[in-house]
C-alpha positions in Angstrom: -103.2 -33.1 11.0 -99.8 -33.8 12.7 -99.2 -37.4 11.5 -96.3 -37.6 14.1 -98.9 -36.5 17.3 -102.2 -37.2 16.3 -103.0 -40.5 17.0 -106.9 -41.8 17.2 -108.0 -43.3 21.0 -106.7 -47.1 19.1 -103.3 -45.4 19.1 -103.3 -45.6 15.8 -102.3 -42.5 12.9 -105.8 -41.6 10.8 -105.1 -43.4 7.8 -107.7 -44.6 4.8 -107.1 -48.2 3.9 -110.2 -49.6 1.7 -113.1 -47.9 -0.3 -115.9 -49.6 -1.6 -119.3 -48.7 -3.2 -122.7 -50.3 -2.8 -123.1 -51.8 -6.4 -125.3 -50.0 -8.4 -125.5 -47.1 -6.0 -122.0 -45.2 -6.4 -123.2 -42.4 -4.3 -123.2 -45.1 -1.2 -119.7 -45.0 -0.3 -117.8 -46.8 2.4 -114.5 -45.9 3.5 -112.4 -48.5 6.0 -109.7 -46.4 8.0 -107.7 -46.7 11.2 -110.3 -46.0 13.7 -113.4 -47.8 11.7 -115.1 -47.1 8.9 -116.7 -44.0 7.0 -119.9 -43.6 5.3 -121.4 -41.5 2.8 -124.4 -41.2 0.8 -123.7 -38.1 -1.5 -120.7 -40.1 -3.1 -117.8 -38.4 -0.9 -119.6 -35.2 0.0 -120.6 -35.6 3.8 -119.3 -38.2 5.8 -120.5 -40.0 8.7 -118.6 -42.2 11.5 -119.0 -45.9 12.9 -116.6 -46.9 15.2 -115.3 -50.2 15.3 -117.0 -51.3 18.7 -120.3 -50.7 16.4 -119.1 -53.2 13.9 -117.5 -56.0 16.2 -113.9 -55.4 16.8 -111.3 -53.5 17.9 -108.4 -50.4 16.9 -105.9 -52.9 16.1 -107.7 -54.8 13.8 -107.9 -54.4 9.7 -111.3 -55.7 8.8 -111.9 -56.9 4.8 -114.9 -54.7 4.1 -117.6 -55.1 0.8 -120.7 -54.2 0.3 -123.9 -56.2 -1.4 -126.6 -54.7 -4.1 -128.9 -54.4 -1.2 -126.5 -51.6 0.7 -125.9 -53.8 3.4 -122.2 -53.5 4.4 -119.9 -56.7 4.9 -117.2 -56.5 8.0 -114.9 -59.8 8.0 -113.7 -59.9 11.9 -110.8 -61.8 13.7 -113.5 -64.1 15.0 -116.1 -64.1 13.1 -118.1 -62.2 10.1 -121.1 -59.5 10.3 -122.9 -57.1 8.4 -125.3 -53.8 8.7 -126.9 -51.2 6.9 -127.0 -48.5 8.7 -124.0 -48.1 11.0 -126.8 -48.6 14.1 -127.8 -52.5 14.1 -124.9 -55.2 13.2 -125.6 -58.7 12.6 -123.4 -61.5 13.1 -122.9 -64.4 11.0 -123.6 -67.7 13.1 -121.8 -69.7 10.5 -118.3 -68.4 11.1 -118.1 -67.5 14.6 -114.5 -68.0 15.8 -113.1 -68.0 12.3 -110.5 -65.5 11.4 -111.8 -63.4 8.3 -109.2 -62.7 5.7 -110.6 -61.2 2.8 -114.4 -60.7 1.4 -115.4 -60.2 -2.2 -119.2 -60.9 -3.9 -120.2 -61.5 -7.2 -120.8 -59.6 -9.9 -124.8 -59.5 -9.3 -123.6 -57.8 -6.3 -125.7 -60.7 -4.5 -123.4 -63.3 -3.6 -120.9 -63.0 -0.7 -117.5 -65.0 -0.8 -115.1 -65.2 1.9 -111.9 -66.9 3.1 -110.6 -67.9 6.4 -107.8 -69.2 8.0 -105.0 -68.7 10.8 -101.7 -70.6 11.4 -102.1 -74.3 12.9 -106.1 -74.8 10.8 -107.2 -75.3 7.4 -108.4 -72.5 5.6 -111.4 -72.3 3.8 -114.0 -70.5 1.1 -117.0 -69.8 2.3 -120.4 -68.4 -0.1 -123.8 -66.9 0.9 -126.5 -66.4 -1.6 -129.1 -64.5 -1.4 -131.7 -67.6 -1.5 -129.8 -69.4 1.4 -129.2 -66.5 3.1 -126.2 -68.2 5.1 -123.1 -69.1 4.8 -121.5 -72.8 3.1 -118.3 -73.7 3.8 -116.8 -75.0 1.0 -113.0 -76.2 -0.1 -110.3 -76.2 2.8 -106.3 -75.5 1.9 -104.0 -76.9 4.4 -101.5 -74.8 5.8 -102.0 -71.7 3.6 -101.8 -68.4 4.8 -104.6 -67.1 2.3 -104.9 -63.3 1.5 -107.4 -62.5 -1.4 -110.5 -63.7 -2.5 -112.1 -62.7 -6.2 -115.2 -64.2 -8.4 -115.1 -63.4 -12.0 -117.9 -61.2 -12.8 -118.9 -62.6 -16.1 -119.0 -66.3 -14.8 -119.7 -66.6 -10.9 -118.7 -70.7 -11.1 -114.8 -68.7 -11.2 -113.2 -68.2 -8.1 -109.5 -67.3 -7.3 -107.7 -67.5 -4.5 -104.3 -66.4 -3.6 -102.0 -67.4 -0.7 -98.7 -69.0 0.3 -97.9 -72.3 2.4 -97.2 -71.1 6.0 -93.7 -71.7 5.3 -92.8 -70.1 2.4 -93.4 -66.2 0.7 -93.9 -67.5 -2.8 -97.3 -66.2 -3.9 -99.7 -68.4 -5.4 -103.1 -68.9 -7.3 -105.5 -71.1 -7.2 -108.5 -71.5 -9.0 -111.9 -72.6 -8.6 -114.5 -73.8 -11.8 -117.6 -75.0 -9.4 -118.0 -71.6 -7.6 -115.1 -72.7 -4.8 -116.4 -76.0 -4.0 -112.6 -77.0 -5.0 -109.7 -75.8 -5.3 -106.6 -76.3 -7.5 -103.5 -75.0 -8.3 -101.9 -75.2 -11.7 -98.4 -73.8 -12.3 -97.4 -74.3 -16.1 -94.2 -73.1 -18.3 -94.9 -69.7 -17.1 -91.1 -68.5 -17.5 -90.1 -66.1 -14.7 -93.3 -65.2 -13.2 -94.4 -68.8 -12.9 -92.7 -71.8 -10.7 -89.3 -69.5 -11.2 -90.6 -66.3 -9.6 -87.6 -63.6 -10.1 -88.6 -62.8 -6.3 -90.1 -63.9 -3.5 -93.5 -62.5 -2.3 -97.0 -63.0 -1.8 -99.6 -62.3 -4.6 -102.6 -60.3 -4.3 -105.5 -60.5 -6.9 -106.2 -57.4 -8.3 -109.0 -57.8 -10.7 -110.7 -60.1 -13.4 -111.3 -59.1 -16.5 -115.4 -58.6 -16.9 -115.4 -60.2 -20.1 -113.0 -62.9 -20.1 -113.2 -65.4 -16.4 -109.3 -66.0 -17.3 -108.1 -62.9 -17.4 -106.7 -61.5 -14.3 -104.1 -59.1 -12.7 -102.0 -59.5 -9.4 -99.9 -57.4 -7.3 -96.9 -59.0 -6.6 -95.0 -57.4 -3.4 -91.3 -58.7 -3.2 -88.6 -57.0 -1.3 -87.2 -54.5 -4.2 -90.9 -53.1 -4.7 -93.7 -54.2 -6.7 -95.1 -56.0 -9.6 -98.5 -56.2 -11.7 -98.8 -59.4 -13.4 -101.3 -60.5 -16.0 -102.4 -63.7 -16.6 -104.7 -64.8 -20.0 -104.8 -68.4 -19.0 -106.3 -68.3 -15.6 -103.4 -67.9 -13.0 -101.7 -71.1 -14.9 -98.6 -68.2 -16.5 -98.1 -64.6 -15.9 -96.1 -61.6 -17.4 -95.2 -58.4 -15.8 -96.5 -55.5 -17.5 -95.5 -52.5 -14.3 -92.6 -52.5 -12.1 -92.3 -50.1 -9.6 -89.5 -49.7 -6.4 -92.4 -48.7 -3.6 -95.3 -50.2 -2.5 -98.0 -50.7 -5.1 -101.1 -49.3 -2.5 -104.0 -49.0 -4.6 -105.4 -50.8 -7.6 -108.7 -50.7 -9.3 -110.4 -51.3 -12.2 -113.6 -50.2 -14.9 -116.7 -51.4 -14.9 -116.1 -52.9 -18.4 -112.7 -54.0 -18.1 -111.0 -51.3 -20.2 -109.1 -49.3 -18.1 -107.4 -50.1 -14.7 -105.3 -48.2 -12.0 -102.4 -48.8 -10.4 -101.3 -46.3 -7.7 -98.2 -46.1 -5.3 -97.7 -45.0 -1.8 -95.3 -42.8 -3.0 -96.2 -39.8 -5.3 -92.8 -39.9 -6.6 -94.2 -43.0 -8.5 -97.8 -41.7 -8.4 -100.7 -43.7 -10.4 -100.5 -45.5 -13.6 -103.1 -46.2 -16.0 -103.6 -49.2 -18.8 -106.1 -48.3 -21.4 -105.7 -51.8 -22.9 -107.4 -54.0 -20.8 -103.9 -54.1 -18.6 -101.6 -54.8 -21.4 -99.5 -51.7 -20.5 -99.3 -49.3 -18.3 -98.6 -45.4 -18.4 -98.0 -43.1 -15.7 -100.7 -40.1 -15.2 -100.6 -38.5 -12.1 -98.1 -38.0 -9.4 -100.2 -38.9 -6.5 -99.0 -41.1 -3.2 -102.1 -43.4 -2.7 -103.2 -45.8 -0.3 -106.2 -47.1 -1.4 -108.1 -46.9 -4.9 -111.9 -47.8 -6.4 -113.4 -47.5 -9.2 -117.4 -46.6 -9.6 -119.4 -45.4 -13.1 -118.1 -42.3 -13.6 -115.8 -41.9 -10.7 -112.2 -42.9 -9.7 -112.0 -42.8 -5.5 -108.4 -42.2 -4.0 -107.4 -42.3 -0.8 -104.5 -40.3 -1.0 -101.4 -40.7 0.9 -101.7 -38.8 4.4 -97.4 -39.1 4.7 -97.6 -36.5 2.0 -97.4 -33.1 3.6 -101.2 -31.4 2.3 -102.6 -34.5 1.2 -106.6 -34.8 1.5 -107.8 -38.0 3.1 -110.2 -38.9 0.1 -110.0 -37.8 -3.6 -112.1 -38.1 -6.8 -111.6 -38.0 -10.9 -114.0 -37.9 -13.2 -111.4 -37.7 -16.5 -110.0 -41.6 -15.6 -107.5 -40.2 -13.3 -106.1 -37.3 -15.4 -106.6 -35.0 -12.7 -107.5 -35.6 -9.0 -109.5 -33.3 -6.6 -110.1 -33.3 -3.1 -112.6 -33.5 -1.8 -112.4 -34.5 2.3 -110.2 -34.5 4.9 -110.7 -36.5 7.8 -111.4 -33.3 10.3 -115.0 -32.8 7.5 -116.3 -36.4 9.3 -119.5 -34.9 11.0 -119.9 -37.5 13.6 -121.3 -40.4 14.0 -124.1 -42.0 11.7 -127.4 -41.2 13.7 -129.7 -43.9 15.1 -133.1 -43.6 15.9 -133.0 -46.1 18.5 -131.8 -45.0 21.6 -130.0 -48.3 22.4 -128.4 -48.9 19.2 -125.5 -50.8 18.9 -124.1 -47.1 16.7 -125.3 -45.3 20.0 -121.6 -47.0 21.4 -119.7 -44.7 19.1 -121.4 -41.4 20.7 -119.4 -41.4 23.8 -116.3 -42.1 22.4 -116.6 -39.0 19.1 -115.1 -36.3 21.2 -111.8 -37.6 21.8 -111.6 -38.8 18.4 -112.7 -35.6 16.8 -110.5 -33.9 18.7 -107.5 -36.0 17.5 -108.6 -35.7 13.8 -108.6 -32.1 14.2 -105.3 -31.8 16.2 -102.9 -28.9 14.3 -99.5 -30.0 13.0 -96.3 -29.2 15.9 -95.3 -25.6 15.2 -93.1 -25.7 12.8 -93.5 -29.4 11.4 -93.1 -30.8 8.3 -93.0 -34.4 7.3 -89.3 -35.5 6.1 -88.9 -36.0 2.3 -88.8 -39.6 2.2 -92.3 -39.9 4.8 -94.0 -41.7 2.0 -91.2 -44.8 2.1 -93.9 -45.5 5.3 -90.0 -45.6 7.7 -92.1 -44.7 10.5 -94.1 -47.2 12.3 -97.6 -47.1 10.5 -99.2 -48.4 14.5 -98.5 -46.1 17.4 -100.4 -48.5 20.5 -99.0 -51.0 22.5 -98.8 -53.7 19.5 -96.7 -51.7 17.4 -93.5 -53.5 18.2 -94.6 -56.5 16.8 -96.0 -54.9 13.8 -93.9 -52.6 12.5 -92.8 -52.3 9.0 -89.6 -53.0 7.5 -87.4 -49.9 6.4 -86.7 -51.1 3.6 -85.5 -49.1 0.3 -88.1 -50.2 -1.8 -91.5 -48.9 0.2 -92.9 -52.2 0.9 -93.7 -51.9 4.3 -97.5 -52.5 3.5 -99.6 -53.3 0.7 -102.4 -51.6 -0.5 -106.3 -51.9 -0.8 -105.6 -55.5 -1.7 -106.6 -55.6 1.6 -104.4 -57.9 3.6 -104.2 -57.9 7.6 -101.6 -56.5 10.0 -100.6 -59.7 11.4 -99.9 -61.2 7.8 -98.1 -58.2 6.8 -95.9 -58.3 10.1 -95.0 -62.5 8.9 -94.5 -61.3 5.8 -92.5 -58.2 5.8 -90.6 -60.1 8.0 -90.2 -63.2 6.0 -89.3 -60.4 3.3 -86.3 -58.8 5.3 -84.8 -62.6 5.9 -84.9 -63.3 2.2 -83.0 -60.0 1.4 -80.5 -60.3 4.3 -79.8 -64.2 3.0 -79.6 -62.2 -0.5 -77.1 -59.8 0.7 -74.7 -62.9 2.3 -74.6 -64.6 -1.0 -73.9 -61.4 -3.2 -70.8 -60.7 -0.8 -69.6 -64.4 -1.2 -69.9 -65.0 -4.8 -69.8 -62.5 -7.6 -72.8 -63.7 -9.4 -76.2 -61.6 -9.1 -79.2 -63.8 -8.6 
């Protein structure tokens, strides 16, 4: 597809963001993108479409996606929070209608749904849904954070982390939760460069917790010369950095049991990276520009990098990343999921599939190739009208947006932003005294 003139009827590029798996049914595959999500039950085979009218919102916004044991689906909106199962029905959540969704995780029964909210000018909040209660409790605030990521530890479900950044700062931070996120706290110790003296400034975004071991986790840490994975032994108290790389670090994932984890850039230049050790260190493996990563028994999903001229829309391994084969583009989608009732909420996305399929299948300009440096993401990521207010840094380092961590437009946009003002302030100090910071 031309990723210069095909843009979907949102006016936004065709571009995989998230991919998650019904737990304990990998074949059950969702895939978030730019013009709603994709599902498939063959594990990546086929691929069916629901719009994002289906599922509550609109082209311009990024919804947090998961999805519970039962193979219900989880869609955090910009006002609210709903959920389906098959594409054709969607049920909202009466407890957080009017609350802006930033991120949704569950536990690791698979049962449990966690979220967090919060926009500028409120308090932000976790919220948690069992499956006894079946609704949703809202639990500890945080004033004046601008929260991003959300994560239970799967070994001990009383372990919640959160990370986020006071409105008016970009220094990342962690807090923790030991009564299943009915408080919060945050606890900064002697953790030398990557603790209260961060060697750069940038949000955090929780990557994964170790299955075994509630105080074990890694975080992606974006700053404005690339990105960092950190791991922490002591619960998000001290950190050290065990993978730098100059681009954006997209895609992140981790095994079942902890062993192995994935780290993969936007760029293939820097390509994926894999840690054997439990995230001790990190080895590159395959030059591959990704966007989004997961990990399921027996299979390691990529969403590969569509600013990389060729690239398939979603890839598999089945050697831990050794080798990565395609397997769809986005022009295989058959169409949209099929509903036996005639006036399901799925029957919206009917009318609107042959304009979409059309732009999923539009051929490259005569001639075209995308320039060299495409996957640096220079080019606006948004083509509609709210591109102007979105658009990405151009930055040297690729950090124009993050990857499956899962993080919003809008935040990225304050962010990135926040980011270029920090570097800028850098570059006045460096000409005005000759000492680096």
């Amino acid at each position: 597809m031309s990723i210069t003139a095909a843009a979907s009827a949102n006016g936004r590029f065709p571009e995989a963001q998230q991919i998650a798996t019904v737990p304990g049914s990998p074949n059950d595959v969702y895939l978030r993108t730019t013009f709603g999500v994709l599902v498939s039950h063959d594990a990546g085979k086929t691929w069916r479409w629901i719009c994002e009218r289906a599922l509550g919102y609109d082209g311009q916004w990024d919804p947090a996606i998961a999805a519970t044991k039962d193979g219900r689906l989880w869609v955090g909106l910009e006002t609210g929070l709903g959920s389906t199962k098959d594409g054709c029905s969607f049920d909202p959540s009466p407890e957080l209608e009017g609350e802006t969704v930033k991120d949704i995780t569950v536990d690791g029964k698979g049962e449990t749904v966690f979220a967090i909210t919060g926009r500028p000018g409120t308090k932000s909040h976790v919220w948690r849904r069992t499956p006894e209660s079946g609704r949703f409790e809202k639990l500890a605030g945080l004033d004046d954070v601008n929260v991003m990521t959300i994560e239970v530890a799967p070994s001990n479900s009383a372990r919640v982390y959160v990370s986020g950044q006071p409105y008016a700062t970009i220094r990342g931070q962690i807090y923790r939760s030991d009564d299943g996120g009915a408080t919060l706290k945050t606890d900064i110790g002697d953790g030398g460069a990557y603790a209260s003296g961060l060697v750069a400034e940038g949000p955090f975004f929780i990557g994964a917790i170790d299955p075994a071991d509630p105080s074990r986790l890694l975080v992606r840490h974006l700053h404005a010369k690339g990105s960092d994975l950190l791991l922490s032994k002591d619960g998000g108290k001290t950190f050290k950095n065990v993978l730098s790389i100059k681009s954006a670090m997209y895609g992140f994932a981790k095994s079942h049991d902890g062993k192995s984890y994935w780290a993969g850039s936007g760029l293939a230049e820097d390509g994926i990276f894999r840690s054997t050790d439990r995230g001790e260190t990190f080895t590159s493996i395959a030059k591959h520009g990704v966007l989004c990563m997961h990990s399921a028994p027996g299979t390691l999903f990529v969403c590969e990098n569509v600013f990389t001229y060729g690239a398939y829309t979603v890839a598999t391994s089945h050697d831990d990343g050794a080798t990565i084969t395609p397997i769809a583009r986005f022009t295989d989608v058959l169409g949209p999921v099929a509903c036996d009732v005639p006036d399901a909420r799925g029957g919206l996305c009917g009318p609107a599939w042959p304009e979409t399929k059309a732009l999923l299948e539009a051929p490259p300009d005569a001639g075209e190739e995308p320039p060299l440096d495409a996957g640096r993401r220079k080019k606006k990521r948004d083509g509609g009208a709210r591109a102007s207010s979105e658009e990405r840094s151009g930055s040297k380092c690729g950090c124009e947006a993050v990857g499956s961590a899962r993080p919003r437009a809008a935040d990225l946009a304050w962010l990135i932003g926040a980011l270029a003002l920090v570097l800028r302030r850098h570059d006045r100090v460096s000409r005005t005294s000759s000492v680096d910071r």
